[in-house]
N, C-alpha and C positions, 0 to 999 in steps of 0.2 A: 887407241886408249882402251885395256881391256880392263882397266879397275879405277873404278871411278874414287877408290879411296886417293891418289896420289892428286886427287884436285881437294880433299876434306881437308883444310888445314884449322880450321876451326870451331869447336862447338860451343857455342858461347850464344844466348840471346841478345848481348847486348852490340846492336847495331850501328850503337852512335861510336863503339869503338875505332880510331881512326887506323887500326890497322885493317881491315875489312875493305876487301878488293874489291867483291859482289858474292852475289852467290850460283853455285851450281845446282841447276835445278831439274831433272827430270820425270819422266811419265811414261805410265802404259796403259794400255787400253786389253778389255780381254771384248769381247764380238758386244758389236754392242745394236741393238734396235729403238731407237724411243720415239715417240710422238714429235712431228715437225713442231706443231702448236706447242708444246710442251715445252722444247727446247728455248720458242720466241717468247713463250710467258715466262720462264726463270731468266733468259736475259736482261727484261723486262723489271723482272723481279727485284733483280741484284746490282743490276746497271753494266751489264756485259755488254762493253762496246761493239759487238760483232751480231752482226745478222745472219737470221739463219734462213735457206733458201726452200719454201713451203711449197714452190712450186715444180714437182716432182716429176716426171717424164715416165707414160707406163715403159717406155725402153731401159730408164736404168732401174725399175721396179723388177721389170721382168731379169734383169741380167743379175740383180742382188739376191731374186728370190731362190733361180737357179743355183747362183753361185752358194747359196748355205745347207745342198746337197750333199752333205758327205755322211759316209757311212763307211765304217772297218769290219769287217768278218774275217773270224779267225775258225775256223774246221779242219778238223782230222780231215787227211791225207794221208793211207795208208803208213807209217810209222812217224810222220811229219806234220807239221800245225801248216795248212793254207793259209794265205794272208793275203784277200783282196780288198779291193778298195773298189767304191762307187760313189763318181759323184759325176755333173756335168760338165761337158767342152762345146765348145764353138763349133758352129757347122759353117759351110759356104754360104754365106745372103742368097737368098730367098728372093726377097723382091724388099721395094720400099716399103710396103705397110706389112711383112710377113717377117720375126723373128723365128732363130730357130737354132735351138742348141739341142747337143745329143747327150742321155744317158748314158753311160759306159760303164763296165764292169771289168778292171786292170787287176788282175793278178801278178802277184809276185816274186818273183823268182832271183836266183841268186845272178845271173848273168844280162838274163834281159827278162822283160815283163811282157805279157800277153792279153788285149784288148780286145773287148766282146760289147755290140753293141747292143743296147737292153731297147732302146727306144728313141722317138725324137719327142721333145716337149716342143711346141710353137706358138705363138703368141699374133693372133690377127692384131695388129695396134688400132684400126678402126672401129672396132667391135668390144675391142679388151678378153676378146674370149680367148682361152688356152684352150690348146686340145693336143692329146695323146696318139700319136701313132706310132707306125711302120714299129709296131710293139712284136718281139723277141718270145712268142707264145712257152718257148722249149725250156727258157730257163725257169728256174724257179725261184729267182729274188722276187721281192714285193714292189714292182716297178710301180703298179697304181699306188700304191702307199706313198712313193716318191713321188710321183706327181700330184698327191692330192696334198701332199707337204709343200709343193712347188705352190699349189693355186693358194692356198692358205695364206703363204710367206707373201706371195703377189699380190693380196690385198691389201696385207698388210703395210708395204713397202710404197705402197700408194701414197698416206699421209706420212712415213716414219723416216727417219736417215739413218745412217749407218757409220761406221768408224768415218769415213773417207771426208764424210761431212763436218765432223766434230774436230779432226782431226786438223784441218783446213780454216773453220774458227777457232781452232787452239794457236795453231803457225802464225795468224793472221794479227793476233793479240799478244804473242811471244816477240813478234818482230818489232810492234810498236814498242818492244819494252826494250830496245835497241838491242837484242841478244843475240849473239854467235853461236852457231849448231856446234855442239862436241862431236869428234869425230870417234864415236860410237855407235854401235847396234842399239836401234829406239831412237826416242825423242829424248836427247842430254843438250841441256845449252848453259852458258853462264850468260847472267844477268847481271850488269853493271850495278854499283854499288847503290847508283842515283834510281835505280827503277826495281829496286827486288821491294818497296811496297804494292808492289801491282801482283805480286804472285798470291797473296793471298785470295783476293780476288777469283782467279783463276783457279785456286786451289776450291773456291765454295760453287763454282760452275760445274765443277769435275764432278762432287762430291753431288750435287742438285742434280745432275745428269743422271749417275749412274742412281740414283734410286727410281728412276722412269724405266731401266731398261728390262723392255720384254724379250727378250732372248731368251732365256732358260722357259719362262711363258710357251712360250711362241714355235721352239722347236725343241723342248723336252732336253736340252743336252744345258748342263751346267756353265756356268759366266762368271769368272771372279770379278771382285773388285776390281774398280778403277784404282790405280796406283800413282799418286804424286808425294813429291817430295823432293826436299832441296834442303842444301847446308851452306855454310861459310865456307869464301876462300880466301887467303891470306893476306895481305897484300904487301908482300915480299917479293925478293929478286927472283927466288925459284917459281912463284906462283905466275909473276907477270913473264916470265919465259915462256911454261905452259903454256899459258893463253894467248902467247904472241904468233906460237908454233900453230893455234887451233883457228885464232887470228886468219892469217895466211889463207890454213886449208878452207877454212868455210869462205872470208871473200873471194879467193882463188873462182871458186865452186859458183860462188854469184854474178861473177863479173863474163866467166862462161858461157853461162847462163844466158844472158843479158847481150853477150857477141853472137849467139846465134840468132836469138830471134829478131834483135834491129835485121840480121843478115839474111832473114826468111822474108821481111816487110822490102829490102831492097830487091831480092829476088825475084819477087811476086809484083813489082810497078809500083806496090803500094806507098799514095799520094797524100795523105790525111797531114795535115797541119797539126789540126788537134793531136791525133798518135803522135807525130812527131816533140810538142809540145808536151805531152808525160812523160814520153822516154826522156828528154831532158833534164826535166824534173828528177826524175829517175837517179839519173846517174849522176846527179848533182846531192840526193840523199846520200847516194851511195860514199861520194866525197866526205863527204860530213861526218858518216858513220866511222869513212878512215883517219880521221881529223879529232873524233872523239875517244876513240880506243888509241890514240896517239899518246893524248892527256891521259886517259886510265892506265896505260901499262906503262906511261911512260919513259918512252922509246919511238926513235923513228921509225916506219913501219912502209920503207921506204919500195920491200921487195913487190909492193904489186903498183908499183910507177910505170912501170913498164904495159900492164895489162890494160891499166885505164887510159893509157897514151891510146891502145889499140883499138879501146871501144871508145873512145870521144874520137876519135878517125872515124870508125863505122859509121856512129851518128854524126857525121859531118858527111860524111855521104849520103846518108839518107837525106839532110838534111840536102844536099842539093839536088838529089833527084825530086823531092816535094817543090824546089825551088823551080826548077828544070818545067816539072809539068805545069807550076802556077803560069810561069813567063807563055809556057805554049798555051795554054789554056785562053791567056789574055789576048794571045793573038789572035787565034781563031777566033774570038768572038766581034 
């Protein structure tokens, strides 16, 4: 779907109209940094059913602080503009308390590009200290400048979260609101007709969020607004086709999902009762969800009978291999 107007069939505020199918609603994010506390007091605030997780690991501190290394330079080049890039990569592990990614300096060229390494940043995780080496004397970028950017980001990254985290209590609050991912670039879902009161909500979380974020603060380079926004769709023969076809691709995509990892829990011995007990749960929501967009588009939605035949299989195996080792279990004892 590369134009999301063929899902806009109407603009109209008035919701109680019975032709309104639900609405299609999407978001973007521009880099975002804000205070963990922050985010659990506007939750708090507003009644944002989703938690936010305050307890930070200096490992994804140090990999977030890294990871917002980038830097472009453009120089003359004898009659031509050079174009490199510098930012950080992953090195081989080190050991278990020693992090360690490398600076790099990639230029680029019309065929292939050319890699010069500036430095290694590392990170003792028992200590929390960062330190600079096996540093690249002959070049002349501002490698300390990047590294002292790095230690700056890594305190900060201590208390703060980043897109991956808001993003993850956005899906988490999208999903309770029974919605289908549009199969487009970003975050596009439609929202049944019965749950688009809940996007406002969401829409004052976004909004509360991004006035916290230090990003442009914090590393000098610009952050647009956060972007949401949703309209009506119709609820016509053409609209519930669309969504039937979107239907498909996104539970398709779930139910996938869903077959590998019971198929990793079988693979690995794994015996939990309880696990086995949510994956049921599970895929008995997931029933339900097929059972409700049945009634919205009004159609049987018969083409993924086949899929869930194959994961209520899986989970009947699992389910006897937790059976399998209870029975051994009881023996031995």
């Amino acid at each position: 779907m590369n134009n999301m107007n063929q899902f806009m069939a109407i603009h109209t505020d008035d919701e109680k109209n019975g032709d309104i199918l639900g609405k299609y609603m999407y978001y973007s994010l521009p880099k975002l940094i804000i205070k963990a506390e922050r985010v659990r007091e506007i939750c708090e605030q507003i009644g944002f059913p989703v938690t936010v997780n305050e307890n930070i690991s200096v490992t994804d501190a140090f990999r977030s602080a890294t990871g917002e290394i980038h830097d472009r330079i453009e120089e003359p080049y004898g009659s031509e503009i050079k174009v490199c890039r510098i930012y950080c990569r992953d090195n081989k592990r080190v050991g278990a308390d020693v992090l360690s990614r490398e600076l790099v300096e990639e230029t680029l060229y019309e065929t292939t590009n050319t890699y010069r390494k500036l430095a290694n940043i590392t990170l003792d995780k028992s200590s929390g200290e960062m330190v600079l080496s096996d540093v690249d004397y002959s070049s002349d970028r501002n490698i300390l400048g990047y590294f002292e950017q790095a230690e700056r980001l890594f305190k900060l990254y201590q208390d703060c979260i980043g897109n991956r985290s808001i993003e993850t209590m956005a899906e988490k609050y999208i999903i309770d609101m029974h919605a289908i991912s549009i199969s487009a670039r970003g975050h596009h879902y439609f929202i049944p007709k019965a749950y688009m009161h809940g996007i406002s909500l969401l829409e004052d979380f976004m909004e509360l969020i991004g006035n916290e974020n230090l990003f442009t603060y914090s590393t000098g380079r610009d952050s647009k607004y956060i972007s949401i926004n949703s309209m009506y769709v119709a609820d016509d023969a053409k609209q519930r086709g669309k969504m039937s076809r979107e239907f498909y691709q996104d539970m398709g995509r779930e139910i996938a999902e869903y077959q590998s990892r019971i198929l990793r829990l079988i693979q690995s011995g794994n015996s939990s009762q309880k696990i086995l007990d949510r994956w049921e749960l599970k895929i008995q929501a997931l029933e339900a969800k097929k059972r409700e967009y049945e009634d919205i588009l009004k159609q049987d939605l018969s083409g993924v009978d086949e899929e869930f035949t194959m994961l209520r299989d899986m989970c009947n195996q699992f389910k006897m291999s937790v059976r399998r080792s209870q029975v051994f279990g009881a023996t031995a004892a």
